[in-house]
N, C-alpha and C positions, 0 to 999 in steps of 0.2 A: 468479516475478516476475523480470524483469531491468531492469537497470540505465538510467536514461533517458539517459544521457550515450551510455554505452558499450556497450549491448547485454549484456552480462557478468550470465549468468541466477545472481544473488544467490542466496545458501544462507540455510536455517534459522538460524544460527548467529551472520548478520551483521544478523538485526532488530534491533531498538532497541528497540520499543516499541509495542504493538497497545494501540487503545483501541476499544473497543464500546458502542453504546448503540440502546436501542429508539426509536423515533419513529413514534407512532400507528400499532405493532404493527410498521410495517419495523423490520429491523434494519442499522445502517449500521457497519463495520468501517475503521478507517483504519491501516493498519502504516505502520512509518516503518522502513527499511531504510539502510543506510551501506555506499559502496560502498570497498571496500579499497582498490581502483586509482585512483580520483579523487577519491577524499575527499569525496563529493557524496549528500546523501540523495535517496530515490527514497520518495515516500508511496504504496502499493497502497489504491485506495479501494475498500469491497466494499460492495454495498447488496444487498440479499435481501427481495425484494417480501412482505410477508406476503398477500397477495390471489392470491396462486397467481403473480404476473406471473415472467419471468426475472430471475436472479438477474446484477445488471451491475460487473463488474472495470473500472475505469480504473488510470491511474498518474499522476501527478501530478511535475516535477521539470526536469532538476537543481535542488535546491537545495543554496549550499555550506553545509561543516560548519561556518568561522566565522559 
């Protein structure tokens, strides 16, 4: 994942907080990642078709830390 401001490919280290839940068998993942250099969250949204479909990554942001 990297950063929506700044391009800046974020590390394991600088998540916040992944939350997951099922929805009529899909599975939908949303991280919330903090970017060091601008102080700005970047949300990775993962949704994983249970019906065989592709599995689809967006990003979602800047949003600031205050």
């Amino acid at each position: 994942m990297e950063c929506v401001k700044c391009k800046r490919t974020l590390l394991k280290e600088e998540q916040i907080i992944s939350i997951s839940g099922s929805i009529m068998g899909d599975e939908h993942t949303d991280t919330l990642y903090l970017c060091p250099v601008f102080k700005v969250y970047t949300v990775e949204i993962c949704w994983d078709n249970f019906t065989g479909g592709d599995e689809t990554v967006s990003a979602r942001g800047p949003f600031d830390k205050d």
